[in-house]
BAFI-3210 file (N, C-alpha, C; in Angstrom, 3 decimals, decimal comma, padded with zeros to 6 digits):
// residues 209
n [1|2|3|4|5|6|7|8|9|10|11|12|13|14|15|16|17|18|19|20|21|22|23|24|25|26|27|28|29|30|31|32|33|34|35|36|37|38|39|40|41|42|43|44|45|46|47|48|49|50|51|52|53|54|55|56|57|58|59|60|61|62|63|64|65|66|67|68|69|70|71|72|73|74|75|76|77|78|79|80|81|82|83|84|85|86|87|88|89|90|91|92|93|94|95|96|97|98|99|100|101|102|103|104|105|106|107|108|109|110|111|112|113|114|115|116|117|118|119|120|121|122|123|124|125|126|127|128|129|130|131|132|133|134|135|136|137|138|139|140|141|142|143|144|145|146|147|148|149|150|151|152|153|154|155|156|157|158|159|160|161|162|163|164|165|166|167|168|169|170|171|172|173|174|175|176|177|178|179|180|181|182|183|184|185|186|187|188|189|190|191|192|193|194|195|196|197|198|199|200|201|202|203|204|205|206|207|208|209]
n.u [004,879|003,655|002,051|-000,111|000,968|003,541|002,856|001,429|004,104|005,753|004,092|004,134|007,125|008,499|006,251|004,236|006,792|008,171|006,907|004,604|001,184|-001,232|-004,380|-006,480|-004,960|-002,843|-004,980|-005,461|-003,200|-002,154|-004,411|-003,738|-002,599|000,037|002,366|001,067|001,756|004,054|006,352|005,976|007,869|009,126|007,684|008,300|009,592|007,825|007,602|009,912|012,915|013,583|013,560|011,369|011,159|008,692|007,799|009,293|011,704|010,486|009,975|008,687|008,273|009,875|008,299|008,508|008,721|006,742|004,531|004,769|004,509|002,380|000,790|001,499|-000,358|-002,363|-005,324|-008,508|-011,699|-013,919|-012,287|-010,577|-008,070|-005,034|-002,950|000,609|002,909|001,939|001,609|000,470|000,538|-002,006|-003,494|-003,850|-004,837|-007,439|-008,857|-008,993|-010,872|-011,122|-011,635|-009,786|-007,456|-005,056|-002,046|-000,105|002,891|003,596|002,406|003,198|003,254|000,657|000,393|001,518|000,063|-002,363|-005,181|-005,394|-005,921|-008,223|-009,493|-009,599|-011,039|-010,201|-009,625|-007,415|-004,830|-003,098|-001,052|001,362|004,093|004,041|001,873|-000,629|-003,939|-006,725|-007,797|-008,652|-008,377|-007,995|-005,935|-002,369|-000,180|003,081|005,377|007,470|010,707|011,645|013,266|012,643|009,614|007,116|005,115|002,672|001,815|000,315|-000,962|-002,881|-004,441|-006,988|-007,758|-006,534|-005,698|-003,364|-000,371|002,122|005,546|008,685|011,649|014,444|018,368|020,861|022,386|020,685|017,771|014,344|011,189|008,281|005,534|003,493|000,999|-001,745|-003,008|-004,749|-003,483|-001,151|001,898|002,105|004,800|006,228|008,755|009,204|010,608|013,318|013,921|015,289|013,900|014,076|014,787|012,285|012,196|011,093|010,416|012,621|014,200|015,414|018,168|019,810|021,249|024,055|024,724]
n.v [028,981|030,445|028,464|028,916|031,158|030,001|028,184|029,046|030,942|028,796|027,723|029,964|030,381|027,603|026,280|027,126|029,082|026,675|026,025|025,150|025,088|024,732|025,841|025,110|022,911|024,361|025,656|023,332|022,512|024,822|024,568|022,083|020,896|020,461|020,562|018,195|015,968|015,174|013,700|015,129|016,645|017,516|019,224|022,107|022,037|021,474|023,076|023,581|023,356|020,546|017,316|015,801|013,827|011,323|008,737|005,749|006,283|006,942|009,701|012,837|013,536|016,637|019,438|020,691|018,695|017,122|019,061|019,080|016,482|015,843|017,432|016,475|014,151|015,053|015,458|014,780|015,513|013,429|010,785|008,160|007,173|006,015|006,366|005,094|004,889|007,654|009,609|012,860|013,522|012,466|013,263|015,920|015,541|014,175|016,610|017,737|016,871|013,933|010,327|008,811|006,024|005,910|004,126|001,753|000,567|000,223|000,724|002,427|005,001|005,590|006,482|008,739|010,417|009,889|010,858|013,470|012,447|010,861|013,026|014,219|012,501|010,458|006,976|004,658|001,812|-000,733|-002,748|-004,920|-002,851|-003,542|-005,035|-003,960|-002,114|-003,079|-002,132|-001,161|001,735|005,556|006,814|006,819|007,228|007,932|009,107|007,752|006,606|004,128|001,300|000,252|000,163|-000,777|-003,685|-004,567|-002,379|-001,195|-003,110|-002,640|-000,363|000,933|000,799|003,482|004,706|006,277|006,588|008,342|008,249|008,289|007,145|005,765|004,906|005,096|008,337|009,734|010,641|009,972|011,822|009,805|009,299|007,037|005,274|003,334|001,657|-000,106|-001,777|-001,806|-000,078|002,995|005,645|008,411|011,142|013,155|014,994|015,596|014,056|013,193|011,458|009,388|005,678|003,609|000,879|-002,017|-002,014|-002,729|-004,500|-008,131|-009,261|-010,765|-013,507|-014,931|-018,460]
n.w [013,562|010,824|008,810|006,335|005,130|004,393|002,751|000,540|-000,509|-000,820|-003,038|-005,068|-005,392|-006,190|-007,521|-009,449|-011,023|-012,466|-014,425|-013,698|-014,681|-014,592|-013,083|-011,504|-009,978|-008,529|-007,438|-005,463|-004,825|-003,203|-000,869|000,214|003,280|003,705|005,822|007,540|006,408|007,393|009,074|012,749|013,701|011,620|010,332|010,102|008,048|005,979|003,550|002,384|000,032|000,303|000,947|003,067|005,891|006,354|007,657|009,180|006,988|004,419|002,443|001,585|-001,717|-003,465|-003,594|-006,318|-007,678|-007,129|-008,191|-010,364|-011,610|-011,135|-012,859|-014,941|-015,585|-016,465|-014,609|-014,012|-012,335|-010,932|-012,328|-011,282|-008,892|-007,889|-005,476|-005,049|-002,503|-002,304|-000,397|-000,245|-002,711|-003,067|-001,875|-003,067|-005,326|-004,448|-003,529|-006,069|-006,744|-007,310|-006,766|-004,594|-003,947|-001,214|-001,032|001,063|002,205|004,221|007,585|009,408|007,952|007,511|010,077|010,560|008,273|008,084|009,647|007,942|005,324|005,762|006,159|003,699|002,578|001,309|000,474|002,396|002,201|003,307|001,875|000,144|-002,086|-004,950|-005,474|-006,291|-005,277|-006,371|-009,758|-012,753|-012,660|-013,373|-013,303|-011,724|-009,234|-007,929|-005,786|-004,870|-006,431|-009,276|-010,484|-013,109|-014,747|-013,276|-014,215|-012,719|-012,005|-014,069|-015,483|-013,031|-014,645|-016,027|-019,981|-021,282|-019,339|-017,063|-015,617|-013,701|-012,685|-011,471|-013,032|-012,110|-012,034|-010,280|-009,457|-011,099|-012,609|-013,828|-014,543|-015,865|-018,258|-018,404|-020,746|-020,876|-023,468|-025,915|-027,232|-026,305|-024,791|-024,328|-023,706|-022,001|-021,421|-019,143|-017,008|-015,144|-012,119|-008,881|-006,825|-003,895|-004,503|-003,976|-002,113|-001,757|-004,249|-006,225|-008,294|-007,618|-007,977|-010,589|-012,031|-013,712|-014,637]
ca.u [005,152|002,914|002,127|-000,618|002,339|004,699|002,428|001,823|005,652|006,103|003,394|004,740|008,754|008,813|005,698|004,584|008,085|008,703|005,662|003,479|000,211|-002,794|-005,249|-006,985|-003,852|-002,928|-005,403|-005,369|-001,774|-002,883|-005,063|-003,961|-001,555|001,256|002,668|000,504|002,163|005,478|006,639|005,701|009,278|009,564|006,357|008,762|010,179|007,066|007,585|010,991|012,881|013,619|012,546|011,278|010,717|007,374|008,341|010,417|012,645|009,988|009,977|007,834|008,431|010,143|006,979|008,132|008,591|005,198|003,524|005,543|004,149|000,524|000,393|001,807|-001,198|-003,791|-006,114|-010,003|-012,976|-014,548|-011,727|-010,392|-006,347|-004,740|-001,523|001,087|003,785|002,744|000,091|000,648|-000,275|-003,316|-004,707|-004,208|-005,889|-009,134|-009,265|-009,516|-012,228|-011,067|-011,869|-008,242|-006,772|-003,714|-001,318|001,573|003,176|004,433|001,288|003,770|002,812|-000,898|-000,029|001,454|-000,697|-004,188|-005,897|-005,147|-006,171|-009,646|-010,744|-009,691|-011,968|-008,919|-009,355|-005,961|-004,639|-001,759|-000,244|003,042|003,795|003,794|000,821|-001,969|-005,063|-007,830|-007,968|-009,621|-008,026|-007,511|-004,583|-001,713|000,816|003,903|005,988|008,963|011,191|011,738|014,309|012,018|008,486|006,281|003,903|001,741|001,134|000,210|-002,107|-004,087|-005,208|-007,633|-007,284|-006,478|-005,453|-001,953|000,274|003,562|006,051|010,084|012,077|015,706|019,269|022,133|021,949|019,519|016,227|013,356|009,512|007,899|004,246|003,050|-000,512|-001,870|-003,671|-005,518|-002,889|000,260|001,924|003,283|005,640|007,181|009,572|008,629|011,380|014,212|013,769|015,823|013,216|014,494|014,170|011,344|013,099|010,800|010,192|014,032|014,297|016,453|019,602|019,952|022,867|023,964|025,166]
ca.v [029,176|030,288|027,826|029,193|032,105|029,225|027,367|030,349|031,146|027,629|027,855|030,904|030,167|026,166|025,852|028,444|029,389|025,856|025,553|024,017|026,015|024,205|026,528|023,990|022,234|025,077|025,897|022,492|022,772|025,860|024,315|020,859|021,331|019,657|019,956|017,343|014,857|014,582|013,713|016,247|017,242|018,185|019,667|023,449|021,903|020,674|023,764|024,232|023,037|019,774|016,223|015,954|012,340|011,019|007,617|004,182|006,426|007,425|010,947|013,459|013,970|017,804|020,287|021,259|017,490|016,406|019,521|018,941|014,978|015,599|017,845|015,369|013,380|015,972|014,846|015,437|015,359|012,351|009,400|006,969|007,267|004,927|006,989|004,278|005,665|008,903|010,440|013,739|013,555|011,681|014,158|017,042|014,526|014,088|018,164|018,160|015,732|012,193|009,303|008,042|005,333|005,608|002,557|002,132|-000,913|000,353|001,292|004,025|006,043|006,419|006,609|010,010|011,086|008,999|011,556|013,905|011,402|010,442|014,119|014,797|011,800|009,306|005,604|004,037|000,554|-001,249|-003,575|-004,344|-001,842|-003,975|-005,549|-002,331|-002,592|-002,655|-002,488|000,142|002,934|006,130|007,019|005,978|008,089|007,735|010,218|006,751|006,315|002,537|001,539|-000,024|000,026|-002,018|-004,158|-004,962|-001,050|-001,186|-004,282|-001,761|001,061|000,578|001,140|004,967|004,714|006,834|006,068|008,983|008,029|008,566|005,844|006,236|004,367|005,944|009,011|010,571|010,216|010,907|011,550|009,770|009,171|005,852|005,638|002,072|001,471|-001,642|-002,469|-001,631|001,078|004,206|005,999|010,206|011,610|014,697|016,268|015,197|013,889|011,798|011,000|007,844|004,668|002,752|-000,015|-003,084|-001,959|-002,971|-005,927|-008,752|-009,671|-012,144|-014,024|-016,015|-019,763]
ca.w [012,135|009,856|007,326|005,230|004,065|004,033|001,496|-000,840|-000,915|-001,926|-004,316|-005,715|-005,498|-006,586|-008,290|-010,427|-011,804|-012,964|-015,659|-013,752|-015,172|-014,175|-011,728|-010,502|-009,295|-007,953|-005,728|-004,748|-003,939|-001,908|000,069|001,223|004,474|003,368|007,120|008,321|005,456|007,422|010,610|013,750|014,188|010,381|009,888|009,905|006,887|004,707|002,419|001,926|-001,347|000,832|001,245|004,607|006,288|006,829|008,797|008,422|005,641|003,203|002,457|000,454|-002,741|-003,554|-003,792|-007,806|-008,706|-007,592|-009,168|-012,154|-011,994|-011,062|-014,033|-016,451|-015,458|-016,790|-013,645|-013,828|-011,648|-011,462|-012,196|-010,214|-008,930|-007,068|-005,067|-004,233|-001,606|-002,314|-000,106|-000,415|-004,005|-002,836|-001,243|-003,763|-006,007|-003,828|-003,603|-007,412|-007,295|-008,043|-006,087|-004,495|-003,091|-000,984|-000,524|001,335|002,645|005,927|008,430|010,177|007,190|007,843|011,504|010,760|007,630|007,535|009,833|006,867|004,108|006,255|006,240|002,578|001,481|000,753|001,307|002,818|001,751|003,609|001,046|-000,695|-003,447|-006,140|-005,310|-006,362|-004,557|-006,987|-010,905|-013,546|-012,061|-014,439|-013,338|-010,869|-009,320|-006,832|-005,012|-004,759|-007,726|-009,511|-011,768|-014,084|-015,125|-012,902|-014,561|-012,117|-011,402|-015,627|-015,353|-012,866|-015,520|-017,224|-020,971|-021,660|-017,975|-017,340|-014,818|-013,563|-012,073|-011,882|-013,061|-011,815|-011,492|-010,170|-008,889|-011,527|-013,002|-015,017|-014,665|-016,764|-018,376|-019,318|-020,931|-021,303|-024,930|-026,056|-027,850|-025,959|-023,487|-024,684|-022,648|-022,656|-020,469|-018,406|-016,473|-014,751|-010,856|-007,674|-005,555|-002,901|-004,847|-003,292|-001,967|-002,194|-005,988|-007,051|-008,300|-006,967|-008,454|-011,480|-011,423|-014,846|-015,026]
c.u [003,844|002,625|001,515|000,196|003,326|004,210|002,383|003,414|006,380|005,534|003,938|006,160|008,604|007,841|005,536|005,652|008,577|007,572|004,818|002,190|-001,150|-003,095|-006,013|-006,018|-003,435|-003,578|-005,898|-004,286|-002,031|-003,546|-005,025|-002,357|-000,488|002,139|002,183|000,712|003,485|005,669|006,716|006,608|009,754|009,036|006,943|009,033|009,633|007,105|008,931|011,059|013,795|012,638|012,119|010,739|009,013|007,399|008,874|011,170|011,668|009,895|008,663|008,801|008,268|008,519|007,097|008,342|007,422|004,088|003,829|004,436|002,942|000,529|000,450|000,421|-002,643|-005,274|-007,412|-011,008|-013,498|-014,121|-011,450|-008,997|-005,991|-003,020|-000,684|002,330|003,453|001,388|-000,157|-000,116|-001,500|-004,586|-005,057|-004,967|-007,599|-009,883|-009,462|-010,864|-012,352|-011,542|-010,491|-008,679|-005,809|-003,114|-000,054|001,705|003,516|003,224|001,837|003,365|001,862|-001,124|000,455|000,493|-002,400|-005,356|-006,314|-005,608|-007,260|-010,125|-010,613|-010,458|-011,089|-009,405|-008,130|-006,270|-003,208|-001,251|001,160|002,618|003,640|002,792|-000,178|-002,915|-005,944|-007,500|-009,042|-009,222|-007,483|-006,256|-003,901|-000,411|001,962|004,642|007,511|009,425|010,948|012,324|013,641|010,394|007,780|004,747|002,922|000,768|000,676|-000,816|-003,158|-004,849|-006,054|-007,215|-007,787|-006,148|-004,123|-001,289|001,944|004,215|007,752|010,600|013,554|016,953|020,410|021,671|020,755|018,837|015,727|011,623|009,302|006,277|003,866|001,369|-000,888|-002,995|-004,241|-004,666|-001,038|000,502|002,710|004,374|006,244|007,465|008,907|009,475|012,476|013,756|014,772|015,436|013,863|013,946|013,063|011,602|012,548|010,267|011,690|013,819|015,150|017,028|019,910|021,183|022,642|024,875|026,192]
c.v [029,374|029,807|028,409|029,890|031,469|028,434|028,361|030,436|029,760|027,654|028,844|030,754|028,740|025,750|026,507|028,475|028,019|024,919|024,702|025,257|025,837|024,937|025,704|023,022|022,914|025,455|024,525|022,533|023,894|025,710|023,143|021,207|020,234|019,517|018,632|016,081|014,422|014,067|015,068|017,411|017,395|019,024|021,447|023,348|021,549|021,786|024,748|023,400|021,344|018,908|015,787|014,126|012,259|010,079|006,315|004,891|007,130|008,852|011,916|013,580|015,934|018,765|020,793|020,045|016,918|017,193|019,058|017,003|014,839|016,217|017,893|014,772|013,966|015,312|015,648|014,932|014,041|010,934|009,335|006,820|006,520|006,085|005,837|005,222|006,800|009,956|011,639|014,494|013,270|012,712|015,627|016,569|014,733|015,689|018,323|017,829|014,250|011,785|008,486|007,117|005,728|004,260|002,511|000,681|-000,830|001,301|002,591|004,801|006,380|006,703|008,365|010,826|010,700|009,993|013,367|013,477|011,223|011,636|014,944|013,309|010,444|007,923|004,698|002,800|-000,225|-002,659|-003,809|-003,501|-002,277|-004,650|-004,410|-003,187|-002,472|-002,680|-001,694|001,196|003,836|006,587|006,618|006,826|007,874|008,611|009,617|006,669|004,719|002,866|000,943|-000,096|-001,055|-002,465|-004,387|-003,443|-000,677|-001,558|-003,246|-000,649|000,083|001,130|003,086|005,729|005,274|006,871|007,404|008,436|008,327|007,640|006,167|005,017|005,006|007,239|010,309|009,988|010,753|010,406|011,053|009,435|007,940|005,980|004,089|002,359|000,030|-002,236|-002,302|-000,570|002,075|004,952|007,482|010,267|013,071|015,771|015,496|015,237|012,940|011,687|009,764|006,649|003,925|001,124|-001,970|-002,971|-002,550|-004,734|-006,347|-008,980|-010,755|-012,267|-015,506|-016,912|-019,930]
c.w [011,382|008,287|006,122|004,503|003,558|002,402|000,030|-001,165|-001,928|-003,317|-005,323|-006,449|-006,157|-007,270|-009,585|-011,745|-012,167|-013,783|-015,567|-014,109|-015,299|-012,954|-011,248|-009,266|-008,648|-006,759|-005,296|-004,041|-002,321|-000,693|001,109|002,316|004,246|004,674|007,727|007,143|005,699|009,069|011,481|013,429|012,777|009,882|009,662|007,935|005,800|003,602|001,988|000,481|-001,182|000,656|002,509|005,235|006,830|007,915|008,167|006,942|004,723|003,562|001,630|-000,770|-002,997|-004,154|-005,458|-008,231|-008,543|-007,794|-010,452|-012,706|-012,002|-012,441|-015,365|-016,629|-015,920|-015,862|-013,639|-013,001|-011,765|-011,761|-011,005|-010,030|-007,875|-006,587|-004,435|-003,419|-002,111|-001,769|000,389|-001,702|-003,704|-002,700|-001,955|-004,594|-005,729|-003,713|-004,840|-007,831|-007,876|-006,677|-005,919|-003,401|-002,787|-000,435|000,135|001,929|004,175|006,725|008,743|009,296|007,512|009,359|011,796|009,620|007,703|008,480|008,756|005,690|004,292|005,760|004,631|002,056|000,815|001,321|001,587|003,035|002,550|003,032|000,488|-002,169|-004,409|-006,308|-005,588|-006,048|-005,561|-008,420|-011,427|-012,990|-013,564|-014,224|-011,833|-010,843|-007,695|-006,686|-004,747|-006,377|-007,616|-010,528|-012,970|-014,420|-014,393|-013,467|-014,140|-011,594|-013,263|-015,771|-014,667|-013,188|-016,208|-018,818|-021,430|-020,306|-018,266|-015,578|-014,747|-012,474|-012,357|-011,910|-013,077|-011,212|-011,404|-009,620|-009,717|-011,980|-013,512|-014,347|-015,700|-016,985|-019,077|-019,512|-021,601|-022,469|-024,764|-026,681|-027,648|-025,188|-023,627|-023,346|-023,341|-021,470|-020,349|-018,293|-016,267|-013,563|-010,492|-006,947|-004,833|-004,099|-003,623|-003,085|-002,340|-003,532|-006,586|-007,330|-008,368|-008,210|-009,351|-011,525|-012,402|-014,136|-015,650]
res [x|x|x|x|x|x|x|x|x|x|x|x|x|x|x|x|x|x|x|x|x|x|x|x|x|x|x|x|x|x|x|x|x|x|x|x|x|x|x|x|x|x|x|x|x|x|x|x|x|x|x|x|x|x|x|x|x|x|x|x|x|x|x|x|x|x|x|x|x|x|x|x|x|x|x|x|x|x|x|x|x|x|x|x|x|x|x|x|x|x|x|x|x|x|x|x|x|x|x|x|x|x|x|x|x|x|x|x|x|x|x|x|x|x|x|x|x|x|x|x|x|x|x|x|x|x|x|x|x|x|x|x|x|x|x|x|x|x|x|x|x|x|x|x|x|x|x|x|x|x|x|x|x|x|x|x|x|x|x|x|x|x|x|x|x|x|x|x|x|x|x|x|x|x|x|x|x|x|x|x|x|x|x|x|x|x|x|x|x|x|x|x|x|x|x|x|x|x|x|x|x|x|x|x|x|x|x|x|x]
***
């Protein structure tokens, strides 16, 4: 198969035509091999309009919802991004010129991407998700939905720090953009997305008296 034509076509068909309009992002998109971000035996499928499995369940995130989400994030040269489950993003990230972390909670992930992540400059974290590795980060981006706003992925921006992510119950969802302030945490909706909820992000079950 030839990917490089496969990646253009994507780029062309699913990105492009759905307003994403950053050239830089672009030819980042262009250039990072998004095959080598899934499992072997999917790797035909990293540029269809599919979610393709990576390992233990997690998937990629659809090729026009995480241009659409990087380019909420107006991402420049030089900060500091923390990718939780989503290292795909990570690595178009580190081609722009940030300084990433990727995190994931489940090793099998970097056992099929982290030779991918090493040679784009990524440093890989194996933690729980709600736990973020580190603190002062300018921005913070995931590829897993959550049904609510996690604070603890908030706490790690610094102030003017922005954080995308899709926050979804039921079977739809929304990108959205949070941007931490000194004095509180704004929030705008993007697009519409149903990425997989991210399963140890839900929170357990209250149960009144």
């Amino acid at each position: 198969m030839d990917f490089a034509a496969a990646r253009k076509v994507m780029l062309d068909s699913q990105v492009r035509v759905n307003d994403v309009t950053d050239r830089q992002l672009h030819a980042a998109i262009g250039a990072v091999e998004r095959e080598r971000f899934c499992a072997a035996d999917r790797a035909f499928s990293a540029y269809a309009d599919v979610e393709p499995e990576i390992a233990g369940g997690r998937r990629l995130m659809l090729p026009r919802d995480v241009a659409k989400l990087l380019q909420g994030l107006d991402a420049r040269a030089g900060e500091k991004a923390l990718a939780i489950a989503a290292p795909y993003a990570a690595a178009v990230l580190a081609h722009m010129g940030l300084t990433v972390t990727a995190q994931e909670s489940d090793a099998a992930v970097f056992d099929v991407v982290g030779a991918a992540l090493a040679e784009a400059g990524v440093e890989t974290v194996v933690a729980p998700l709600g736990q973020p590795h580190g603190e002062g980060y300018d921005l913070i981006i995931s590829e897993g939905a959550v049904i609510e706003r996690p604070e603890s992925w908030i706490a790690a921006l610094r102030p003017g720090g922005r954080l995308a992510v899709v926050e979804r119950e039921g079977a739809s969802g929304t990108a959205v953009l949070y941007v931490r302030g000194r004095e509180g945490v704004s929030r705008r909706e993007l697009f519409d997305a149903a990425p997989d909820l991210l399963a140890e992000m839900v929170p357990a079950p209250a149960f009144a008296l």
